[in-house]
Phi, psi and omega in degrees: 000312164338295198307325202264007157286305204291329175303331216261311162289343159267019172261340155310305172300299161317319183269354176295332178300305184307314192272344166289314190285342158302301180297306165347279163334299169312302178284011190270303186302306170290317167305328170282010163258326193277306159351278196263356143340274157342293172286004156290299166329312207296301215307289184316309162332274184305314197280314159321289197311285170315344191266340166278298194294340179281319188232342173108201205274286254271316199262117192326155167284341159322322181266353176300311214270354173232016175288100211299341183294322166235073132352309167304311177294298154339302185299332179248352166270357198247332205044071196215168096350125174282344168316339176212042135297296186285007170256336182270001155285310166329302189266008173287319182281334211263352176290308173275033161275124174334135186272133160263126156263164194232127211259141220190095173240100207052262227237305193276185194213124157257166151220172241211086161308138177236128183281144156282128173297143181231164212288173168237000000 
């Protein structure tokens, strides 16, 4: 009787093996999101920071990133053209923004922040 158990219990094992090496994947998959997320930030961070010491407190960075006056500079903290400094500071903020839906409630319209979910 032993014997007519075990196809049964390694088919059992296999697919609980099969479903750890998923959920594995999956946080594996999420860490490396949550991973460069983070080094997006330090990075947008670091990258502000030179941009106060370059154009000063007082002036958005926009107008830091496109301001011809420091061009030498810009150009070696961006490693760029300075001609695609401003869109590539431009796509630096936009990745990581919270996505919006737009909730279409009766007669009128709310919308819905959706945060990205982190594992449990």
């Amino acid at each position: 009787m032993p014997n007519d158990l075990a196809p049964d219990m390694l088919k059992v094992y296999k697919s609980e093996l099969n479903a750890a090496h998923g959920r594995i994947k999956e946080h594996l998959e999420t860490i490396q999101e949550l991973t460069t997320m983070i080094n997006d930030v330090q990075r947008v961070d670091y990258i502000k920071y030179r941009l106060m010491q370059i154009g000063g407190y007082d002036r958005a960075f926009r107008y830091i990133v496109s301001d011809l006056r420091y061009k030498g500079e810009l150009e070696q903290l961006f490693d760029l053209p300075f001609d695609e400094i401003l869109l590539a500071y431009l796509s630096m903020l936009q990745p990581h923004r919270p996505q919006v839906d737009h909730v279409h409630v009766g007669s009128g319209s709310s919308s819905r922040v959706r945060a990205p979910s982190l594992p449990t």
